[in-house]
N, C-alpha and C positions, 0 to 999 in steps of 0.2 A: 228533379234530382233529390237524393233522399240522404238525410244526413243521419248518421248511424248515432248511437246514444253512446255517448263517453264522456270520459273526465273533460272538465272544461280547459281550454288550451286557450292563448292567445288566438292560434289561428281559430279556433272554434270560435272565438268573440268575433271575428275578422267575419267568419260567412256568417253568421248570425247577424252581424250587422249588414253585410250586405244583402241579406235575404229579407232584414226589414227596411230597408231600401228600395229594394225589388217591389216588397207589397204598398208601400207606399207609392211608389208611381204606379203599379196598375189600379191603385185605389183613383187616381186620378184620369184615368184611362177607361174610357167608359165604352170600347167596344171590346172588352177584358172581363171576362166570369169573375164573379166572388169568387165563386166555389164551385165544385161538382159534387153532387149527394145521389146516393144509391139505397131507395127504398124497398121496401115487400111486405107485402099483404098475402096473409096465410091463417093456418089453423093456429097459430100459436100468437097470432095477433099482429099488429105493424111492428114491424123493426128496422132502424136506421143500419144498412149493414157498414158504409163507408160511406165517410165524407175527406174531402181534401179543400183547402189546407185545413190542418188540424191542430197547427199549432197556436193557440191561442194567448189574448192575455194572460187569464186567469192561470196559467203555466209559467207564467214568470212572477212568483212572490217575490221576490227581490226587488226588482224594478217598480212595482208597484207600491212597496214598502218606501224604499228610496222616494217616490211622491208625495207621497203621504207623512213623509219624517217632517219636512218644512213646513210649518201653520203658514207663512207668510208669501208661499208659492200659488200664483192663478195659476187658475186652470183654460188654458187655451183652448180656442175648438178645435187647432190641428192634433193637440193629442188626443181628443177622442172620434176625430172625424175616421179614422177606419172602420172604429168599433158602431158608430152610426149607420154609414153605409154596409157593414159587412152582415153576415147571419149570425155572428158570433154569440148575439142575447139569443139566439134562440136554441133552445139543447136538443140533445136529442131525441127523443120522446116528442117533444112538440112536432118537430122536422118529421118523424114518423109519423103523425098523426095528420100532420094539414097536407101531405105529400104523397102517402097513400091514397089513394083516390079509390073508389066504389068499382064496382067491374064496369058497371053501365058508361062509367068514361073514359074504358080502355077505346086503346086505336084511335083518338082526338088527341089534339093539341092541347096543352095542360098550361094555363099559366094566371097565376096567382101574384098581387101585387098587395106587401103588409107593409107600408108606410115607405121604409126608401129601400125595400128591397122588391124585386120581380123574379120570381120563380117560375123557369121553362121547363117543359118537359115533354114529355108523350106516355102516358101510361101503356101497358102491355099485358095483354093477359097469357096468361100461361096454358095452353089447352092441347092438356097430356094425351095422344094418343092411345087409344087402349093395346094397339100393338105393343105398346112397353112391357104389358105382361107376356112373357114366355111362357111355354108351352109346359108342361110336366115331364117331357122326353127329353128338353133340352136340358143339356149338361152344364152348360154353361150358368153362373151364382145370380141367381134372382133379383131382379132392382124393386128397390122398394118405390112406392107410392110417394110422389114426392108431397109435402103440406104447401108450400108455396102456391099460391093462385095469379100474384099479378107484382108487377116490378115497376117500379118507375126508375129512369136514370133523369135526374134534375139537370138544372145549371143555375146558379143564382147570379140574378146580373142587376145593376141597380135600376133606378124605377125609370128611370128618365132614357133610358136605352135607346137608340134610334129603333124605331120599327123593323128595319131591314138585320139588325144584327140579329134583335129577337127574330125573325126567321126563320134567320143562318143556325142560331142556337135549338130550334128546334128541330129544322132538319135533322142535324147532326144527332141529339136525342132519338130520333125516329132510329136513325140508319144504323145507331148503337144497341138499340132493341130490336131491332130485326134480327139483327146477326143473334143477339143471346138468345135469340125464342130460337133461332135454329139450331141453336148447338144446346140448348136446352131440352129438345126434341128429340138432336142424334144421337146425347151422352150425358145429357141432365148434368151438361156444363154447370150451370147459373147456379142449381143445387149444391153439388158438390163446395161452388166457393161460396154459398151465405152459407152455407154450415162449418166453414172452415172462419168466417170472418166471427160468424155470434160464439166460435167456441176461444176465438182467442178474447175476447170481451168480456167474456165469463172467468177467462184466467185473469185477465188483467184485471177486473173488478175485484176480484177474490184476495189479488196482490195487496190492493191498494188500499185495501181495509185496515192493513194491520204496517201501511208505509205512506209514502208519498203520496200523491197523486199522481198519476203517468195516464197519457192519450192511449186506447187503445188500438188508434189505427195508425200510431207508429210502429206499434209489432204488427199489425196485419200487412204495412205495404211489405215488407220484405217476404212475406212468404202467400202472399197471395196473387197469381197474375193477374185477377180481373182490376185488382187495386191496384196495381202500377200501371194497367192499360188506362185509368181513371187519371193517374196521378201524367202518365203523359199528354193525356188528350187537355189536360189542365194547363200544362206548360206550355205546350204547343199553341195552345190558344193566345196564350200572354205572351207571345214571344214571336215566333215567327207567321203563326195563323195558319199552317200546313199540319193540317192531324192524318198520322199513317196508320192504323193498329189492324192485328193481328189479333182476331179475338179467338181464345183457344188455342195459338201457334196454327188456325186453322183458316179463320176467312176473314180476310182482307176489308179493313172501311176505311177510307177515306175520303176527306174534306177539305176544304180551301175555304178559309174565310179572307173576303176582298176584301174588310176592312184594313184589316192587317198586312196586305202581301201590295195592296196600289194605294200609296199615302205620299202625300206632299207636302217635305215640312212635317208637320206635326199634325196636319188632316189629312182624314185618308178621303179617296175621293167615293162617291154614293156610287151605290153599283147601278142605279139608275142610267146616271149619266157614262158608266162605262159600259151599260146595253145597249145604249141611245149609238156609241162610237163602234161597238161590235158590229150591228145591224147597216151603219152607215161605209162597211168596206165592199172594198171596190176591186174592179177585176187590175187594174192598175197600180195596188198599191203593192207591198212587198213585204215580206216577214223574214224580220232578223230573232236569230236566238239569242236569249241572254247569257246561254250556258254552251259550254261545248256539245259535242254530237255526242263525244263519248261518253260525257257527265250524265248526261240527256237521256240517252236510251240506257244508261243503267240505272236511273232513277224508276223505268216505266216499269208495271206490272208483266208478269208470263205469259198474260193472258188479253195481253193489252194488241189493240188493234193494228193487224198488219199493215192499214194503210197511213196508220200515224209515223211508223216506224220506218218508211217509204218516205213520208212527207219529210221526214227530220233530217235522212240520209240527203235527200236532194236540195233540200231548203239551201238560199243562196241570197244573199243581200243585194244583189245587181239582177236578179231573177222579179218580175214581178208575179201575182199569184196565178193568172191568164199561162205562162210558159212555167210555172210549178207544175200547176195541172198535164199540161202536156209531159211533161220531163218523167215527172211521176206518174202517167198513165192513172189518174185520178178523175174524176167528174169535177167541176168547177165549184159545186153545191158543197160537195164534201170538202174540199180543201178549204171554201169557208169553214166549213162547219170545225175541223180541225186547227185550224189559227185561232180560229172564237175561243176554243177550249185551251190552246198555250196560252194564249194571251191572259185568258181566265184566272188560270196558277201561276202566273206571272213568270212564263218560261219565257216568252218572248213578246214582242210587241210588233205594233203595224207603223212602217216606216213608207218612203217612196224611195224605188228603184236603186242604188248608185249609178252617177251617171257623172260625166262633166260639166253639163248645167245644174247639174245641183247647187242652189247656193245656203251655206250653214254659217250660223254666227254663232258667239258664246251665249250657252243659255244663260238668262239671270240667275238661276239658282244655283249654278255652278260650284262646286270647292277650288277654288282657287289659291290657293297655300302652297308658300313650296314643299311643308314636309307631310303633308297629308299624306295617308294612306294606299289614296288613288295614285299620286306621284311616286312612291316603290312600286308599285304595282308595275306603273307605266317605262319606269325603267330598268326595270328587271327584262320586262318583256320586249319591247324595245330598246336594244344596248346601243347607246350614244346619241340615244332621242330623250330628251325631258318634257312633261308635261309642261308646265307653265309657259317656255317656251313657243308649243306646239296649240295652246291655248290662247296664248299673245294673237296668232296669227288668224285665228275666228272673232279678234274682236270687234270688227267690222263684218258686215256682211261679204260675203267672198265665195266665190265660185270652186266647183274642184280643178275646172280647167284653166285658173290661174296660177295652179301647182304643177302643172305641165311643164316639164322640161325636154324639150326633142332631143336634146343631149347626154340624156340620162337613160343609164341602165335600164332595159322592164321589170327588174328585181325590184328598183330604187320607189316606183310607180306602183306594183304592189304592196310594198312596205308601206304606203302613204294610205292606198284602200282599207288597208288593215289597222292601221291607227283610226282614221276614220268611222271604222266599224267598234272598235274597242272605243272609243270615246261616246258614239252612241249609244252602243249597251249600255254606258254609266248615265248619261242622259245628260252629258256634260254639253253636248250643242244641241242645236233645234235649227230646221230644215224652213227656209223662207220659200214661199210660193208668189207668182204674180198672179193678181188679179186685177179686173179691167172694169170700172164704171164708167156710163154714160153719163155724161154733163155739158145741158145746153146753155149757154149763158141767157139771162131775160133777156124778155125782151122790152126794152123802154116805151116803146107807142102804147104797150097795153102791159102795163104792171101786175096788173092781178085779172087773172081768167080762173072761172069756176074750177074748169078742167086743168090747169096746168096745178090747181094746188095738190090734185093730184097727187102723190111720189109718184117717179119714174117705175120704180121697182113694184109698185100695185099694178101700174098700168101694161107693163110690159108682162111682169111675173103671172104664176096662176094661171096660167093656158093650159099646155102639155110639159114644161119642163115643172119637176116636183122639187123641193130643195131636195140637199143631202142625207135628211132625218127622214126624209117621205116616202123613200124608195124603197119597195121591198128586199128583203136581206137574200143577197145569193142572185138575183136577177138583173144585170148588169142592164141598163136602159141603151138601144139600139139608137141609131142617129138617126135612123125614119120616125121616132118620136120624140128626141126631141126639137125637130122642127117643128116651127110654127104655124097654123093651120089657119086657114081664112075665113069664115064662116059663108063669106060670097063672093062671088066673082062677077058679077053683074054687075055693079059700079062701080066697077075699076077706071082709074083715069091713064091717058099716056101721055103723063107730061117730064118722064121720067130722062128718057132717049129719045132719038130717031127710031122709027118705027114701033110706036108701044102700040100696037093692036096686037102683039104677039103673046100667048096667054104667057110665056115666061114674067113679059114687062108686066103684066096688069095683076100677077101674082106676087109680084115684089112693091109693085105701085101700091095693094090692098095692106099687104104685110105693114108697112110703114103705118099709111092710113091708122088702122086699126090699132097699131099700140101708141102712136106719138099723134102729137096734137100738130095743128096746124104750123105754127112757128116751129117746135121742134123740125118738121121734117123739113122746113124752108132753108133751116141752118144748115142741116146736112146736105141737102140739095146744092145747098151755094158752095160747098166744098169742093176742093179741084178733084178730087181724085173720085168725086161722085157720077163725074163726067164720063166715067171709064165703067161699061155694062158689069166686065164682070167683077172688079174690086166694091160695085153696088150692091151685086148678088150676095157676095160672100157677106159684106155688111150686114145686109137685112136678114141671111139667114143665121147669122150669129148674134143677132140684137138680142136674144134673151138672155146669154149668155153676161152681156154689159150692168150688170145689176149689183159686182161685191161677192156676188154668192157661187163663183166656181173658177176656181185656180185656171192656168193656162194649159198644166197637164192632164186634168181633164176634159179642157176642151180637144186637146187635139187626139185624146182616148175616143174621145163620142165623135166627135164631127171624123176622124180619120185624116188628120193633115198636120205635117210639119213645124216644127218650132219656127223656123224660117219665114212660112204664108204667113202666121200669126202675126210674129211682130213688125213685120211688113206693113201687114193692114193697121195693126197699133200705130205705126210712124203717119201713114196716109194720113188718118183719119186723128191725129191726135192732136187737133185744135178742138175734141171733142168728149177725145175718150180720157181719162184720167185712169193711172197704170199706178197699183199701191204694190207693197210688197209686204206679207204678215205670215204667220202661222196657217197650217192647216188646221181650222178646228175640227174635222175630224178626227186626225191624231195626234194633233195637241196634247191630249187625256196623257195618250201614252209619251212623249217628251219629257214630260217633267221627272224632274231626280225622285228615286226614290229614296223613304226616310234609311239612313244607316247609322248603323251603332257603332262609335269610335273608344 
């Protein structure tokens, strides 16, 4: 936002202070640019053509004087901790000088670190087609030879930057230069606006001689686009993390930075661990949008992919991605591949199904206030439902199917889905999963065995089933693999049933054998309900699943069976199994609130 040069007003003191406010917290804010600076290397030597912000101390003698009036005023280090981390000591001629880069280190990664500052970039060389000169017969006004050779678009970010922002910072540098080398090429864009930035520099210097001191890329942002596409890809940065630009009113760049768009609290999460949650989706899971349809597909480009636009139309919070793909006549691979990318720009995230067994509580980081923001929200939109309320009733774990009323309207029961959905998009609950560990009590004759010190989960894990980080992304794992495989069947025992000479018995007899120790499998043996072939079967062929490490909805995705069989065999066998209820750490990532400005 650019503030026009006028008489000083109250309100003017008003954004003034709050714009040193602003830079104060991104000074604090370390996945936030210093600055964005725009270099060039030419016949006429390096020249700084724009930098932002450009308003500096040294522009405010007043305030400076005002410090300097009291002899018996310390000097704090938060008064000059901006002017420390920021580029402000360094002028412009230097900035031209250490930023210009050689041709030899165009098209690499640029980045320079001078005490607490780290400078990113991508140098670019400029390499004028000779087709620019026209012919002698054409009529059309001759272009001249431009002097310009190479350009760098910067970013100053402080020294201590996580690794991954400085990435994100340089891509973004790349994909800024690309577009000017091309419209530099079609219409010697880039040209036209350094010659239009060094001529207004020359007036303001010329001004300044004989008055004030005045910035001269406060007269440049108003009449230059490339400098306002500079000055918003700058805000964009410090603010929402989403940069759109139009370079030339001609082609399209844009970026998403994850620092900025998935944060919790006041950290945002590594994009690490938000690849780690991408890769780990499943054909069972289900993608909710954060934004409407209509919001949604007018946000996307003209050019933007038919099958995303298909995805968004059909997209359904009770759908999961397995019956997207169908609905949407889509491949399975792509409908990953398209959630990865909402999920990405923080349009939507990865949820499970809505269902009646679903059970959701109040998440800890909740806004729970009754005049909070979310609370008009929630009662505008809902007339004669209030949040707090409605929040009261997740603060126990609780099922959707204890909101069933057979006496209620099906309007009354959609209204309820639909709260449900709008409280998820704000990330105000979080979705509990069962999971089922195996747990043998010791045994007292023999307190400690080599093999029982074992874990269970070394012993049984690491066969064919892989955790949830393991499995390749897009390839949902079949139920013929993750059963458990015997390496022999020759000393099988039949002390299981009547009749174990049947290669079924001596396949389940090995199964046990091979992952549980001798007493483990005596305890399950002594169980009633071990007496019974096939609630055995089902047992031993679900033992790996017993480990902590996969919810009940995914068992009954992979193996193909009933909520019902499940917890059936849970009840059988539950002098053994131990049944928790937690988070999905796979999307977990995505539950948590995200940060919001009040």
């Amino acid at each position: 936002m650019m503030l026009s040069p006028s008489a000083e007003s109250p309100g003017d003191r008003n954004s003034l202070y709050s714009q040193a406010q602003s830079n104060r917290h991104k000074s604090w804010d370390k996945t936030s640019p210093i600055s964005v600076i725009l270099v060039s290397s030419g016949s006429r030597g390096n020249k700084l053509l724009f930098r932002y912000p450009f308003q500096r101390a040294d522009e405010c003698p007043s305030s400076l004087s005002a410090k300097q009036r009291n002899p018996y005023a310390l000097s704090t280090t938060g008064d000059v901790l901006e002017d420390q981390d920021g580029d402000s000591r360094f002028s412009d001629s230097i900035l031209a000088t250490i930023l210009a880069t050689k041709s030899d280190m165009c098209g690499k990664k640029f980045e320079l670190k001078i005490d607490n500052v780290r400078f990113v970039g991508h140098p670019t060389l400029l390499q004028h087609s000779p087709l620019i000169q026209v012919s002698k017969t054409d009529p059309s006004p001759k272009r001249e030879m431009p002097t310009m050779i190479l350009f760098n678009v910067v970013f100053a970010l402080r020294a201590n930057a996580d690794p991954s922002v400085i990435s994100c910072m340089h891509n973004l540098s790349r994909r800024i230069a690309i577009a000017l080398q091309h419209e530099e090429r079609r219409c010697q864009y880039l040209t036209r606006e350094a010659k239009l930035m060094l001529a207004m520099q020359d007036e303001i210097t010329t001004v300044t001689e004989n008055g004030a001191p005045q910035s001269p890329f406060r007269q440049i942002l108003p009449k230059c686009k490339l400098a306002r596409d500079l000055n918003e890809a700058y805000d964009s940065l410090c603010t929402t993390g989403v940069v759109r630009l139009h370079i030339n009113n001609w082609l399209e760049v844009s970026f998403c930075l994850p620092h900025k768009i998935h944060r919790v609290g006041g950290n945002y999460i590594p994009p690490e661990a938000l690849e780690r949650s991408l890769k780990a989706i499943r054909p069972y899971h289900a993608l909710l949008l954060l934004e409407s349809e209509k919001a949604l597909l007018g946000q996307l480009p003209l050019d933007c992919s038919p099958a995303m636009v298909r995805l968004i139309k059909t997209c359904s919070a009770v759908k999961n991605l397995q019956q997207l793909a169908q609905d949407a006549d889509l491949a399975l691979l792509q409908i990953f591949q398209i959630a990865a990318h909402l999920v990405y720009w923080g349009k939507a995230i990865i949820i499970f199904p809505l269902c009646e067994n679903n059970v959701y509580m109040l998440s800890p980081h909740a806004n729970i206030s009754l005049y909070s923001p979310l609370a008009e929200q929630f009662a505008l939109q809902f007339s004669g439902h209030d949040l707090p309320s409605m929040l009261a009733k997740f603060s126990l774990p609780v099922s959707l199917a204890e909101f069933r009323n057979p006496l209620e309207a099906p309007a009354q029961e959609a209204q309820l889905i639909q709260m449900v959905v709008w409280m998820l998009q704000r990330r105000l609950l979080i979705q509990l999963h069962t999971y089922v560990c195996l747990l043998i009590p010791p045994s007292e004759e023999e307190p400690a065995q080599k093999e029982e010190d074992i874990p269970l989960a070394a012993r049984v894990g690491g066969r064919s089933l892989s955790t949830p980080s393991a499995l390749s992304f897009g390839s949902p794992t079949s139920s013929d693999d993750m059963t458990l495989t015997s390496p022999s069947m020759e000393n099988s025992s039949a002390e299981l049933m009547p009749g174990g000479d049947s290669p079924l018995n001596k396949r389940m007899t090995e199964t046990l054998l091979t992952s549980l120790s001798e007493h483990e499998r005596q305890v399950i043996l002594n169980i009633p309900a071990a007496q019974n072939p096939e609630d055995l079967r089902m047992f031993a062929r679900l033992l790996h699943y017993f480990r902590g490490h996969h919810h009940l909805e995914e068992i009954m995705y992979n193996e193909n069976m009933r909520r019902s069989q499940l917890k059936t065999l849970f009840d059988k066998f539950r002098s053994v199994l131990i049944v928790t209820n937690h988070e999905d750490p796979i999307i977990s990532i995505f539950q948590s609130p995200m940060e919001q400005t009040v």
